[in-house]
KOLROTOR-851919 format. One record per residue: residue number from 1; residue in one letter; x, y, z of N, C-alpha, C in turn. Coordinates in pm, 1 decimal. Example, Ala and Ser with C-alpha at 12.3 -4.5 7.8 and 13.67 -1.06 7.14 Angstrom:
// KOLROTOR-851919
{lumti 1 "A" {1319.0 -569.0 780.0} {1230.0 -450.0 780.0} {1320.0 -330.0 780.0}}
{lumti 2 "S" {1285.0 -225.0 708.0} {1367.0 -106.0 714.0} {1290.0 3.0 787.0}}
END
This chain:
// KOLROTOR-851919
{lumti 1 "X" {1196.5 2772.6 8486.3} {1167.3 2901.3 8427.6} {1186.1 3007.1 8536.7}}
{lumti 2 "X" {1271.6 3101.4 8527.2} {1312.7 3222.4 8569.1} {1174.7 3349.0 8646.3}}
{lumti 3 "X" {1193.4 3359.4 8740.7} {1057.0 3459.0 8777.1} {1056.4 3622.6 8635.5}}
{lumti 4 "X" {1147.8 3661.5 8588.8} {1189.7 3760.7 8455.9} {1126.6 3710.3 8354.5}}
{lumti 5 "X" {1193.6 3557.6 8346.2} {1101.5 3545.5 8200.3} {1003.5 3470.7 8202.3}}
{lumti 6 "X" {894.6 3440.4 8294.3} {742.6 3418.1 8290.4} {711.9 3527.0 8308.6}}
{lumti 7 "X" {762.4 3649.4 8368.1} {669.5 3759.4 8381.4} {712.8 3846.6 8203.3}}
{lumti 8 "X" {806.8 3824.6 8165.6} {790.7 3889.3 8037.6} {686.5 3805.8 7943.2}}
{lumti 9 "X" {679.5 3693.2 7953.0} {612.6 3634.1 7851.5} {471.8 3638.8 7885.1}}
{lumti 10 "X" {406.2 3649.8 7979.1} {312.7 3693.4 8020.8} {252.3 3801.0 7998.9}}
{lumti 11 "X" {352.1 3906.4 8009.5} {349.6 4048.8 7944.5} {282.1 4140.8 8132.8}}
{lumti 12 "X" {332.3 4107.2 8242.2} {356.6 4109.3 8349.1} {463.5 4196.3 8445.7}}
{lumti 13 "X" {469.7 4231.2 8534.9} {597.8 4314.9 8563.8} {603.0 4186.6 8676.5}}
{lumti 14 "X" {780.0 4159.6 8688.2} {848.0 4112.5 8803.4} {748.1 4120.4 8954.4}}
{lumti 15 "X" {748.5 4246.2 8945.2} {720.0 4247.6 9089.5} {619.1 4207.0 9116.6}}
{lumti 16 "X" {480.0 4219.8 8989.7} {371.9 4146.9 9026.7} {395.4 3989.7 9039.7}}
{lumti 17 "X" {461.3 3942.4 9003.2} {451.2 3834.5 9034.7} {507.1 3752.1 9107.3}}
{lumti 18 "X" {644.7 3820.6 9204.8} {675.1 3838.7 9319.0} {614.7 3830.3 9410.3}}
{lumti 19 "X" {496.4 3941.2 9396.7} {425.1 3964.4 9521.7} {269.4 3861.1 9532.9}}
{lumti 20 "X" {276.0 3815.3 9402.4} {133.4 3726.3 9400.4} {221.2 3534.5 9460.0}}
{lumti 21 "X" {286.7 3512.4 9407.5} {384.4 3423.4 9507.6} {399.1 3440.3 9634.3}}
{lumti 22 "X" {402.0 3510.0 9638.1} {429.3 3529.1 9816.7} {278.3 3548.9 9890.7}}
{lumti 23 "X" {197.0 3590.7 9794.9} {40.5 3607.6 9853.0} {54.1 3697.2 9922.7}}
{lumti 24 "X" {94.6 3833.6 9871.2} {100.0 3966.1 9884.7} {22.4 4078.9 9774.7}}
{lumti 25 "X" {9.3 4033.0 9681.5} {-77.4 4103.8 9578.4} {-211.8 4077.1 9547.3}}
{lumti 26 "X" {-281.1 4124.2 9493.8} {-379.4 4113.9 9441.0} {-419.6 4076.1 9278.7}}
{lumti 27 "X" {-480.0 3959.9 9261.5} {-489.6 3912.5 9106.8} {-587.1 3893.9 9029.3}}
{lumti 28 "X" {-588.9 3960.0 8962.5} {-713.6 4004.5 8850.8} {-700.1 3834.0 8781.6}}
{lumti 29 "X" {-900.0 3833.1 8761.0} {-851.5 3737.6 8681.2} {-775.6 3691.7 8533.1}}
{lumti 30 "X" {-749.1 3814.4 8491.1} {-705.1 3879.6 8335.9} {-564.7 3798.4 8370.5}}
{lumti 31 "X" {-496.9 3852.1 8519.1} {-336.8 3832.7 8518.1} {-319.0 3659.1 8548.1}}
{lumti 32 "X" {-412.9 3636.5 8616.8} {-373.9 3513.8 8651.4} {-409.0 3409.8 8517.4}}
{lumti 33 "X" {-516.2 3451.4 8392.7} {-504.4 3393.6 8261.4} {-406.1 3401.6 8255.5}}
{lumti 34 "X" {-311.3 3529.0 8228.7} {-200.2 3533.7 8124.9} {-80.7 3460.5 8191.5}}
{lumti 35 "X" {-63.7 3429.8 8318.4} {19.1 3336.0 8364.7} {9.4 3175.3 8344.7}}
{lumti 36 "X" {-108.8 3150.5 8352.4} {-144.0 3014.2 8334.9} {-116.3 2987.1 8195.4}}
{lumti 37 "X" {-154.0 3046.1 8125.2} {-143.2 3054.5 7953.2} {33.5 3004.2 7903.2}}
{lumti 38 "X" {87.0 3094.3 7985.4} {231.8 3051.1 7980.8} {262.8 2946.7 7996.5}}
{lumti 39 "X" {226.5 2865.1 8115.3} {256.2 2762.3 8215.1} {201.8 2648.4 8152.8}}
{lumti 40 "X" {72.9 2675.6 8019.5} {-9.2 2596.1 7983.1} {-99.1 2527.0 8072.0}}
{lumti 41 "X" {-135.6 2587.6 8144.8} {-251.1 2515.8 8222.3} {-389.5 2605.3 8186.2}}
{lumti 42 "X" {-509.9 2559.1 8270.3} {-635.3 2635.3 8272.0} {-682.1 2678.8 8380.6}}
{lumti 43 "X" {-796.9 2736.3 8387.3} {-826.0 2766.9 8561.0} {-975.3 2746.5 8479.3}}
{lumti 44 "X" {-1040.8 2681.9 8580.7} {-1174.0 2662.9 8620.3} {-1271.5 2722.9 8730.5}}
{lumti 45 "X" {-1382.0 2821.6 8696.4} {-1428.5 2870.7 8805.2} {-1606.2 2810.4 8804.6}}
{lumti 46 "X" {-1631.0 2720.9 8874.7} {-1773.7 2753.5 8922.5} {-1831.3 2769.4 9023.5}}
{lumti 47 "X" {-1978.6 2864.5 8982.2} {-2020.6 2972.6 9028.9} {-2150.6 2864.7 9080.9}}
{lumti 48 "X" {-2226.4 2854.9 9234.2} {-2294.5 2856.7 9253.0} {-2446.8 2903.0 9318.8}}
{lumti 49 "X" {-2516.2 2893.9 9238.4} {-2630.0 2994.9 9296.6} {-2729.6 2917.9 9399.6}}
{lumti 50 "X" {-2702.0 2964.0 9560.4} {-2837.8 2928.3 9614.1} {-2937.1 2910.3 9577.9}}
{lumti 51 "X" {-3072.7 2825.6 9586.7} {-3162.0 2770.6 9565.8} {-3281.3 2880.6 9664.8}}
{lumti 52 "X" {-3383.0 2901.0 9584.5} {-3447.5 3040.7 9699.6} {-3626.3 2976.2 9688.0}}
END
């Protein structure tokens, strides 16, 4: 898959995702859903809270 058309299907501009490849940008977690979504994968985040 073409860096053009994951970023269209994503609904993404080129360059963002240029620059998040290269680990030059910055990625919301909104953008990095809509990439994975494409790709069909998931992202998993857990959050842990110190014990007080």
């Amino acid at each position: 898959m073409t860096q053009p058309y994951l970023a269209e299907l994503a609904g993404i501009s080129v360059n963002t995702l240029y620059k998040l490849e290269r680990g030059q940008g910055k990625a919301s977690l909104n953008i990095l859903e809509k990439i994975l979504d494409v790709l069909g994968m998931e992202i998993q985040i857990d959050v842990n809270k110190p014990v007080v």
